[in-house]
N, C-alpha and C positions, 0 to 999 in steps of 0.2 A: 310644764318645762319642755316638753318635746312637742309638743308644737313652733315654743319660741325657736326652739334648736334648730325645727325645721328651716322655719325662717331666716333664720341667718346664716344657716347654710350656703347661700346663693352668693354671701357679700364676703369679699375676699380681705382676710385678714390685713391691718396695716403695717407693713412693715420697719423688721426696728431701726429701723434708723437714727476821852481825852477829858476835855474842860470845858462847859460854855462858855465864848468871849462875848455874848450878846446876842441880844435877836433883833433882825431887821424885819420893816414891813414890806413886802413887792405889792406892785399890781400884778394882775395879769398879765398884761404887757412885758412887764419888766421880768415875769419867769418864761414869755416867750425866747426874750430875746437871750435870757442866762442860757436857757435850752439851746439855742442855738448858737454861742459859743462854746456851749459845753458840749457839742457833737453833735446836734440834732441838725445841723445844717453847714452851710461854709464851705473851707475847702477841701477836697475829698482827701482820706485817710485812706493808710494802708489798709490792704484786705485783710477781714476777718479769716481765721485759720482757727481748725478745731482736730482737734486728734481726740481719738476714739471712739469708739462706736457702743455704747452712747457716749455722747460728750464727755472727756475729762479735762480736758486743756484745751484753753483756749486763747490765742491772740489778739488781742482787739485794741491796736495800735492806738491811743490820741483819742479812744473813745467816752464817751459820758457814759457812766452806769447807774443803772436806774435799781435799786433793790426794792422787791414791794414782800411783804409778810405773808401769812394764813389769809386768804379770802372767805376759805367756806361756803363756797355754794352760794356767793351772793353777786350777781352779777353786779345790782344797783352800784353796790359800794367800790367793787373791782374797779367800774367805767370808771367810779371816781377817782380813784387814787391815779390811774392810768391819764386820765385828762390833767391833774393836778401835777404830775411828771411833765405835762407837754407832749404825751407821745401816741394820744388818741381824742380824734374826732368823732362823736355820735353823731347822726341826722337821718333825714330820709333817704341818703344813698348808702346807709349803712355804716360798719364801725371803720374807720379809716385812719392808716398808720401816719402819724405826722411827727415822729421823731428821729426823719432825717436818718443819720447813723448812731443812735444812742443805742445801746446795750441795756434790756431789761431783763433782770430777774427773779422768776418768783421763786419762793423758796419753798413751795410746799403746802399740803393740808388745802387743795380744792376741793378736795371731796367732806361730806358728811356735814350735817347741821347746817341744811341750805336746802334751796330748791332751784336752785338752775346751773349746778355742778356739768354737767355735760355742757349747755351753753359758755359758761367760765371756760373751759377747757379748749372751744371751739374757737371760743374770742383766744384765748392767748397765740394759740396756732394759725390761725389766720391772721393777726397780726404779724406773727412771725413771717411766712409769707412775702408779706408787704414790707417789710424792714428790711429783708436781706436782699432786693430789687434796690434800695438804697445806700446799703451799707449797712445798715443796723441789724440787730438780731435781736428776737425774746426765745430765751431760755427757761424753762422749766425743772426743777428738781422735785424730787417724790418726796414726800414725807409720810408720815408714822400711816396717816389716814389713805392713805393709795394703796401701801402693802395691807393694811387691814381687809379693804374692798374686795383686793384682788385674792385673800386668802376667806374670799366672800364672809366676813366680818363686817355686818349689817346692823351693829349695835347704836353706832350713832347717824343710821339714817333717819331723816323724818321724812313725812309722809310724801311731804312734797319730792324727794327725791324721787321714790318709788316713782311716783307721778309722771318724773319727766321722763322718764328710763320708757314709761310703758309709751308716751307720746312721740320720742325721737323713735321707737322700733315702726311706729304708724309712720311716720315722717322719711325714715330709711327706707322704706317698701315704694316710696312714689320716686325712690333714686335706681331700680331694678340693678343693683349689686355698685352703685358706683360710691362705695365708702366714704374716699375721699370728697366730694362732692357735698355731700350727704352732711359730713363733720364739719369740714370749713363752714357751710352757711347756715347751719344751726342757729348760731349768734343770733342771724338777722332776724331769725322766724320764729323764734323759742316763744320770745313774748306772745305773738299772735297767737301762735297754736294754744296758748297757756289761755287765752280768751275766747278761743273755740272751743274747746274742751267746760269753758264757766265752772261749775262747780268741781273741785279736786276731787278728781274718779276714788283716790285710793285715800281719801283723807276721813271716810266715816270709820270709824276706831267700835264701830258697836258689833257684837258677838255676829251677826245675819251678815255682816258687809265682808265675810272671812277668807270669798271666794275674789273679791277684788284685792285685799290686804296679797293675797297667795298670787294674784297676776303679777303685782305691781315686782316682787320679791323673785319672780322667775325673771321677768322682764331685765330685772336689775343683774342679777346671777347670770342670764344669757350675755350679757355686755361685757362684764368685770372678770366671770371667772377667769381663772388661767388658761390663756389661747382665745379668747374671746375678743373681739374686735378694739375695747375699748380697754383691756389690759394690754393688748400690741400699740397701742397710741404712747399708755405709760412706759412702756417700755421704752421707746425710742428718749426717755429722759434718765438721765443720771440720782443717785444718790450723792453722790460731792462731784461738785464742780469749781475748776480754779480758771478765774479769770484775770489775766496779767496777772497782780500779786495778791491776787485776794482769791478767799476761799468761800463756798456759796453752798450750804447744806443745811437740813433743818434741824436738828438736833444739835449735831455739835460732831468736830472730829478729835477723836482721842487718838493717842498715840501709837495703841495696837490697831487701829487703824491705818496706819499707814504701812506699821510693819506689816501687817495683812495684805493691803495694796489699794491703793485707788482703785484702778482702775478693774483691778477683780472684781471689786464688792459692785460696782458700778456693771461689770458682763454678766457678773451670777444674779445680782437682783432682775438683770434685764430677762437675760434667759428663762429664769424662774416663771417672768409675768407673762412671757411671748406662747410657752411650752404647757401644755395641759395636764401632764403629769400622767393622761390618762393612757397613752399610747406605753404598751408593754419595752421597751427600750429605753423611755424619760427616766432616768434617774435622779434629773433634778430637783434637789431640796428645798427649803426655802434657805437664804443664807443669814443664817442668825444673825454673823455677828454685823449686818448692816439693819437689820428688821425686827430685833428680837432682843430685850434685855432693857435692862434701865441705860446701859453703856451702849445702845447699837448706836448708830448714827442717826437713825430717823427719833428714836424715844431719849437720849442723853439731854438731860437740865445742867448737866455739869456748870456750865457757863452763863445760862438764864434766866436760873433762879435769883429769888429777889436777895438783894443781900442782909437783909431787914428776918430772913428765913432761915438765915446758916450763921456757923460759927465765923469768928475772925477768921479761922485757922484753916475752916474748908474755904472760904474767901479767896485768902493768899495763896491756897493750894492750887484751885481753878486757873487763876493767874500764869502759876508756874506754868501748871499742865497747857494753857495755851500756848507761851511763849513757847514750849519746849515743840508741840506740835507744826507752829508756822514754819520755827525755823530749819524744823525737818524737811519743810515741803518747798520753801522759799516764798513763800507768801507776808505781807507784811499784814493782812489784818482776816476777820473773818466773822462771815454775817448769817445768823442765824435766827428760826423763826422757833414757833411750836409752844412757846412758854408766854400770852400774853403778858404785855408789859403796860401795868396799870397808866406809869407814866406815861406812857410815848416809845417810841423810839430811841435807844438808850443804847450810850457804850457801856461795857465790863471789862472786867482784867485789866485795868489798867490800859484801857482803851485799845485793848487787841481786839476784843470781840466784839462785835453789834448787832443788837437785837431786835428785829425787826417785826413781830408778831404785837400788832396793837389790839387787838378781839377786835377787828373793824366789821367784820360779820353779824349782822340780827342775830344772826344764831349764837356766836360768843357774847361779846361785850357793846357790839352794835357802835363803840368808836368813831371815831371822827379818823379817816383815812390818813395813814404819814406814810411817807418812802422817803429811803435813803438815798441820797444823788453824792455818785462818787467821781469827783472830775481830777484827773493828776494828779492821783492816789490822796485826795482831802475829802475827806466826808461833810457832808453836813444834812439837815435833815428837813422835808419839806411839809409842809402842813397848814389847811388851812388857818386862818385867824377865828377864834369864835364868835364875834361879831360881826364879822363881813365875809360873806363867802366868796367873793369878788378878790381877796387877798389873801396873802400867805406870808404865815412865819416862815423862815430860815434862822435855824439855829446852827452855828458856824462851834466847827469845833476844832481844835487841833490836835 
């Protein structure tokens, strides 16, 4: 560990900054071109506008919003669902933004049960990048598995995590302190270096290989802990985020939640991941009530769960409890991940909430990718065809 500590020493922290009516079939084509009436292109929209630090409100005039669920450390499936939105290009010039001014959301849970978590992370932000040169923005929100990391809770990494953790610290050394450089193109190089490396350094599991299992877990620890390069990256993101009239958190927002404050839970979480705790003056705790509890915001099913799970009566209650929630905040509807959803992509409450966590991750449920596209406050939901990967359902909801 104090050697990795050495090491990163040099590299300067980042700072924080309804119903179905039916399904149609599209081409390809034909979800280019929906993308690009639906904000990915046209005529230019008013500018993006964000208050807070990290994000809590945001304006995004006339925009397309793109909601994508849990990825987990999979980069494969991420590109997918992201190309499948229309709002990214893979090739040999790298991953490349092509959605115009559309607005994307993930909602949490990159980390853990994967092996290219640090890549995912890289791709979203250099995407981001590339979208706000055009008008569009991707946003990110933390979920349950980010505060876990960052409160170096390693219970559900696998091996391959460790893996990449110890390859990007090799891969950071050939950037001599330049962070940002180093994260942005990650993305492009992850693969290779994952085939330079051939066999997983940290993936033999047998009693002798103890001292590689202990690098991989320093390696990971040097990056996450609190004050560590790659808990300042999570920190520059929000636990609840409200765009136009929607509300974008993984868990769920309950009501002492907003009595608490948005935007608190949103600076105490940030500060928490930014600040080490180790310097004699840090008094920073972690903030339970966004992190911690069946009720925080990143762990709450309140809204998720299956209703096949619960009584009528906690059913109808959820219900209330959202209504009661939006129209504290002025939001008309509110999208949430963390609880895969066997079906798909699916409203609850009486179509306030929508649930976005398909287990499209190897690691989860390994899924068939779906995102929600939200245009002129109408949801509907996008997803391959299972016979033709060349098409997509839309499921049109009111």
């Amino acid at each position: 560990m104090a050697v990795l500590s050495l090491r990163l020493a040099g590299f300067a922290a980042a700072p924080p900054h309804p119903r179905s009516t039916g399904r149609l079939a599209f081409s390809a084509s034909s979800c280019r071109a929906a993308t690009a009436a639906g904000g990915g292109g046209g005529h230019p929209a008013d500018p993006i506008t964000v208050a807070g630090d990290p994000p809590t409100v945001v304006s995004a005039p006339g925009r397309r919003i793109v909601a994508i669920g849990d990825v987990h450390g999979d980069l494969y499936q991420t590109r997918a669902a992201l190309k499948m939105a229309g709002v990214l290009s893979a090739g040999p010039d790298g991953h490349v933004w092509t959605g115009g001014q559309t607005v994307v959301v993930q909602v949490g849970d990159v980390l853990d049960r994967g092996e290219d978590e640090i890549a995912v992370l890289s791709l979203f932000s250099s995407l981001n990048v590339q979208a706000k040169s055009q008008g569009g923005a991707v946003f990110q929100v933390n979920g349950n598995h980010e505060t876990m990391n960052v409160d170096c809770d390693f219970r559900y990494v696998y091996p391959g995590g460790f893996d990449e953790c110890i390859r990007f610290l090799e891969y950071l050394d050939e950037f001599h302190g330049n962070w940002d450089d180093a994260f942005l193109n990650w993305v492009n190089v992850a693969e290779s270096w994952k085939k330079k490396y051939g066999a997983s350094p940290n993936g033999d599991r047998r009693p002798w290989n103890f001292v590689k299992k202990q690098k991989g877990f320093s390696a990971r620890a040097s990056l996450l802990k609190r004050g560590g390069p790659l808990a300042c990256e999570l920190a520059r993101h929000p636990v609840v985020l409200k765009i136009n009239d929607w509300i974008f958190c993984h868990g769920g927002l309950l009501p002492h939640h907003v009595e608490y404050g948005i935007e608190r839970m949103n600076k105490e979480v940030s500060m928490w991941m930014k600040y080490s705790g180790e310097d004699s003056d840090d008094e920073t705790d972690i903030p339970f009530i966004a992190t911690r509890g069946y009720d925080s915001v990143v762990w709450s099913r309140l809204y998720s769960q299956d209703a096949a799970e619960r009584t009528p009566r906690s059913v109808m209650l959820s219900s209330v409890v959202a209504e009661q929630t939006l129209k504290s905040v002025g939001a008309k509807g509110m999208v949430v991940g963390h609880t895969p959803q066997i079906r798909g992509v699916n409203c609850k409450c009486d179509g306030k909430v929508w649930c976005v966590d398909v287990g499209m991750s190897y690691g989860v449920l390994y899924s068939r990718p779906e995102v929600l596209e939200i245009v002129n406050d109408r949801p509907r939901v996008l997803k391959k065809r299972r016979d033709s990967y060349d098409e997509m359902e839309v499921l049109e909801y009111l």
